[in-house]
BADO-183012 format. One record per residue (C-alpha): residue in one letter; x, y, z. Coordinates in nm, 3 decimals, decimal comma, always signed. Layout:
BADO-183012
A_X_Y_Z $
...
***
This chain:
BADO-183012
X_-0,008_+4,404_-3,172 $
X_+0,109_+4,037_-3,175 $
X_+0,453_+4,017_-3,064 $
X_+0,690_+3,878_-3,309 $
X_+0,760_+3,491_-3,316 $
X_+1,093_+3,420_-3,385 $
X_+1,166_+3,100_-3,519 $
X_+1,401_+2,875_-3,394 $
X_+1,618_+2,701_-3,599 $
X_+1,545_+2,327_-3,633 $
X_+1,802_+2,066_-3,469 $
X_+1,798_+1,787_-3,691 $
X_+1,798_+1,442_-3,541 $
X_+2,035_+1,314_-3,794 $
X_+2,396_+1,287_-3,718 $
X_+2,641_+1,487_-3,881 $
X_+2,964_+1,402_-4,021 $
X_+3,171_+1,541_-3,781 $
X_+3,036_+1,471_-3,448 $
X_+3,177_+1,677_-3,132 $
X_+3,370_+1,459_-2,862 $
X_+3,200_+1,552_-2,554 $
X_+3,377_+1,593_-2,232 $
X_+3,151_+1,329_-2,060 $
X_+3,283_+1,045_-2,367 $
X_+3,626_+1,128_-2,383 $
X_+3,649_+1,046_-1,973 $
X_+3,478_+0,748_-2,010 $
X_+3,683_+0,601_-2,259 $
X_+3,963_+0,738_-2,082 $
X_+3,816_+0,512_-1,759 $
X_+3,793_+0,182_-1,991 $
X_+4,138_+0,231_-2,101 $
X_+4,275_+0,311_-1,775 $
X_+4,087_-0,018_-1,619 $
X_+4,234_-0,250_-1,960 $
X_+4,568_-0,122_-1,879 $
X_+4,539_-0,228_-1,457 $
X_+4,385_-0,557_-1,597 $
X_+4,706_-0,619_-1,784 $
X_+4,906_-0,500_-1,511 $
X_+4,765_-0,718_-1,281 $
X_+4,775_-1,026_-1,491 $
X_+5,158_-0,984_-1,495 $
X_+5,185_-0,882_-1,149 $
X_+5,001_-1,264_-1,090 $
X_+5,218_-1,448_-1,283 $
X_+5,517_-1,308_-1,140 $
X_+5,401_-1,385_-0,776 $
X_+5,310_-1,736_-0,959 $
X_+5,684_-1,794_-1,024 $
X_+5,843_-1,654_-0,659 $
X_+5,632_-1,908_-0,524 $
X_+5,747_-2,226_-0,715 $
X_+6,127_-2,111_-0,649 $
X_+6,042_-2,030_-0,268 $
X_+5,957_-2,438_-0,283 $
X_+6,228_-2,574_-0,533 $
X_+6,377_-2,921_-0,438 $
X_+6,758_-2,936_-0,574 $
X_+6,859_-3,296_-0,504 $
X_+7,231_-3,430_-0,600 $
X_+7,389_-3,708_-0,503 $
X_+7,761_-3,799_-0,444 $
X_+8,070_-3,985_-0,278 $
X_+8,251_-3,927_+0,008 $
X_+8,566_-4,044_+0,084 $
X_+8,563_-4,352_-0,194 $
X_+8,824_-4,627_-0,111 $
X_+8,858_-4,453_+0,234 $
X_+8,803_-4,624_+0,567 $
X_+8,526_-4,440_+0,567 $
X_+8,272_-4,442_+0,194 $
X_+7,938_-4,267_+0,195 $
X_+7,728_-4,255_-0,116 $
X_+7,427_-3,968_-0,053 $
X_+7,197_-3,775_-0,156 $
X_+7,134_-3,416_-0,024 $
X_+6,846_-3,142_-0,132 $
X_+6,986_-2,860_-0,130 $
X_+6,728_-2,694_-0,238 $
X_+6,447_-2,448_-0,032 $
X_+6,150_-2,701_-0,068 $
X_+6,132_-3,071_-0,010 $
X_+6,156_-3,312_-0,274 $
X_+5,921_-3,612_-0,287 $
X_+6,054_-3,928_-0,455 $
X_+5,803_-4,044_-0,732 $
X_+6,018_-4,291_-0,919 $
X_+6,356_-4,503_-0,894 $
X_+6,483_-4,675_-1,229 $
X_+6,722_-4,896_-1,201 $
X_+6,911_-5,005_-1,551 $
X_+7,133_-5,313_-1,482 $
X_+7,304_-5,602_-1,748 $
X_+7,073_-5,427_-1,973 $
X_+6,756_-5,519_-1,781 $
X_+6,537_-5,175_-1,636 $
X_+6,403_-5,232_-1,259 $
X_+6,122_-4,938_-1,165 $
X_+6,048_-4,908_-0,832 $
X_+6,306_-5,072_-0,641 $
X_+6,509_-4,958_-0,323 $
X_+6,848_-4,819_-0,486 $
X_+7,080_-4,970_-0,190 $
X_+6,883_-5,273_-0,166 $
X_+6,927_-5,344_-0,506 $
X_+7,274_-5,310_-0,510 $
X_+7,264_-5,563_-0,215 $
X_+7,047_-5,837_-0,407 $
X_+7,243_-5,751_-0,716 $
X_+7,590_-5,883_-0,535 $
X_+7,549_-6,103_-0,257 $
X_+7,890_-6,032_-0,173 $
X_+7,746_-5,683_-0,068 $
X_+7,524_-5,805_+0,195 $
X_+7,809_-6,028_+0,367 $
X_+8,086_-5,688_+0,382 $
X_+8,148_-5,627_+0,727 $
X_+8,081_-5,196_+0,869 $
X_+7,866_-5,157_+0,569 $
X_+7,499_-5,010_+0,636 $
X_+7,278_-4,882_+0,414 $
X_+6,951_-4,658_+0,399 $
X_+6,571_-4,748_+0,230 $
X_+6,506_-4,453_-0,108 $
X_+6,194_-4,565_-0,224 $
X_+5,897_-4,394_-0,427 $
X_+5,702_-4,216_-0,154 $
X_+5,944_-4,074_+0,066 $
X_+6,049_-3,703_+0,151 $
X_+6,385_-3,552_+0,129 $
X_+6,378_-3,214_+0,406 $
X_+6,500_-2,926_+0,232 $
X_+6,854_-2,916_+0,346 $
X_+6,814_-3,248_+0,452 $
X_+7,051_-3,613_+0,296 $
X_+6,991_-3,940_+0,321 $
X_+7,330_-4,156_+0,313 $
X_+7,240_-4,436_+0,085 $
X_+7,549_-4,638_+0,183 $
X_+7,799_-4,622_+0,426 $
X_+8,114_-4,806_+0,499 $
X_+8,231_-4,692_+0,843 $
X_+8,587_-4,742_+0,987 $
X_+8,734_-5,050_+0,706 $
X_+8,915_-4,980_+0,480 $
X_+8,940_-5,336_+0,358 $
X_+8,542_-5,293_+0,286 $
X_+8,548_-4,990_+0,130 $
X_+8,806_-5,103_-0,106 $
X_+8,578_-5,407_-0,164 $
X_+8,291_-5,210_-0,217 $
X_+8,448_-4,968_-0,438 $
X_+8,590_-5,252_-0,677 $
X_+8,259_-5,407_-0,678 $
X_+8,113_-5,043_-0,816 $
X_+8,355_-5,035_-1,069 $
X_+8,239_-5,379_-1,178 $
X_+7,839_-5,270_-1,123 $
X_+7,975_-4,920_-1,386 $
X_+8,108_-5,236_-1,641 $
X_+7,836_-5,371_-1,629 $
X_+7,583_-5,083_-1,764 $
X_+7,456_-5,009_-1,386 $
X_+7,268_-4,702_-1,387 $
X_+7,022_-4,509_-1,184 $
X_+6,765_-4,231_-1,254 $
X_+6,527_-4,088_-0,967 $
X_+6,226_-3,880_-1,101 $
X_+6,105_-3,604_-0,777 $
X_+5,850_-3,343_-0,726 $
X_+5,798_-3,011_-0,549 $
X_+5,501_-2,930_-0,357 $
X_+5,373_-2,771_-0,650 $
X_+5,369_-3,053_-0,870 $
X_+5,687_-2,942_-1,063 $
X_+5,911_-3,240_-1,145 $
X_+6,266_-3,287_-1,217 $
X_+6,473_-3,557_-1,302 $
X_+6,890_-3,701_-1,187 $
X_+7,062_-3,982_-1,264 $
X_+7,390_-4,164_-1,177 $
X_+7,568_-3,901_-1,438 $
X_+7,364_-3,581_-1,377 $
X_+7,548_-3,267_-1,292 $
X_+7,268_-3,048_-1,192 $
X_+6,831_-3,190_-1,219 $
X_+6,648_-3,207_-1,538 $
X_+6,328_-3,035_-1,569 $
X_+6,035_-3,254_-1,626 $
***
């Protein structure tokens, strides 16, 4: 006797409607979704670093008077920033005529001779190119111990204000970032 052949049932190579998730699919989607999400994570995690960095090197500069009509006058500027701050421009506006470029104290020498000749008056180069420390000033002018030449000077500011004297300075970061002050600024102006 033959021994009974059983049939087996036929799997059909077309796909169904309603297709069983394996095991093997569902983790490997799982993986993809859990390697999109890191992605995103670490995208954020970049910029974020991106960001402590430029405020690790931020350059704050101000200027500002110091004892004006005093025996002793001193017109600065400080950084007080964390970074150093590299000058990249120096506009002078003046009588209605713009100067780019130019030494601030210099010009304010050249502008009034009568500057040049005060006695106890000294004065410091800020030109395009040079580096304020973090931390660090720079005393533009100074009027040390006369009080007859600081109230000279001062009187000859006033008439410099009259006459539409201004001042903007344009500095950088390390990073590139730049920021703006002028003779009126309260805090820098983002670039």
């Amino acid at each position: 006797m033959e021994p009974e052949q059983t049939q087996s049932p036929e799997v059909s190579s077309k796909p169904g409607p309603l297709r069983k998730w394996s095991a093997d699919r569902l983790l490997g989607i799982s993986a993809i979704s859990v390697s999109f999400m890191t992605f995103l994570v670490l995208i954020y995690q970049t910029q974020i670093i991106r960001e402590q960095q430029l405020l690790s090197a931020l350059p704050y500069l101000q200027t500002g008077n110091i004892g004006f009509s005093a025996p002793d006058y001193t017109f600065f500027l400080k950084n007080e920033g964390v970074g150093p701050a590299f000058i990249e421009d120096i506009v002078i506006k003046y009588k209605g005529k713009v100067w780019e470029g130019k030494d601030l104290a210099e010009f304010l020498m050249v502008a009034d001779p009568v500057v040049g000749q005060l006695p106890n008056i000294y004065y410091s180069n800020l030109k395009p190119g040079m580096l304020i420390p973090a931390g660090g000033s720079l005393s533009v002018i100074d009027v040390r111990q006369d009080h007859q030449t600081s109230l000279k000077f001062a009187d000859i500011l006033s008439n410099y204000e009259e006459q539409g004297f201004g001042f903007e300075l344009i500095y950088s970061s390390v990073y590139g970032e730049r920021w703006k002050i002028t003779h009126e600024s309260i805090a820098p102006e983002k670039l």
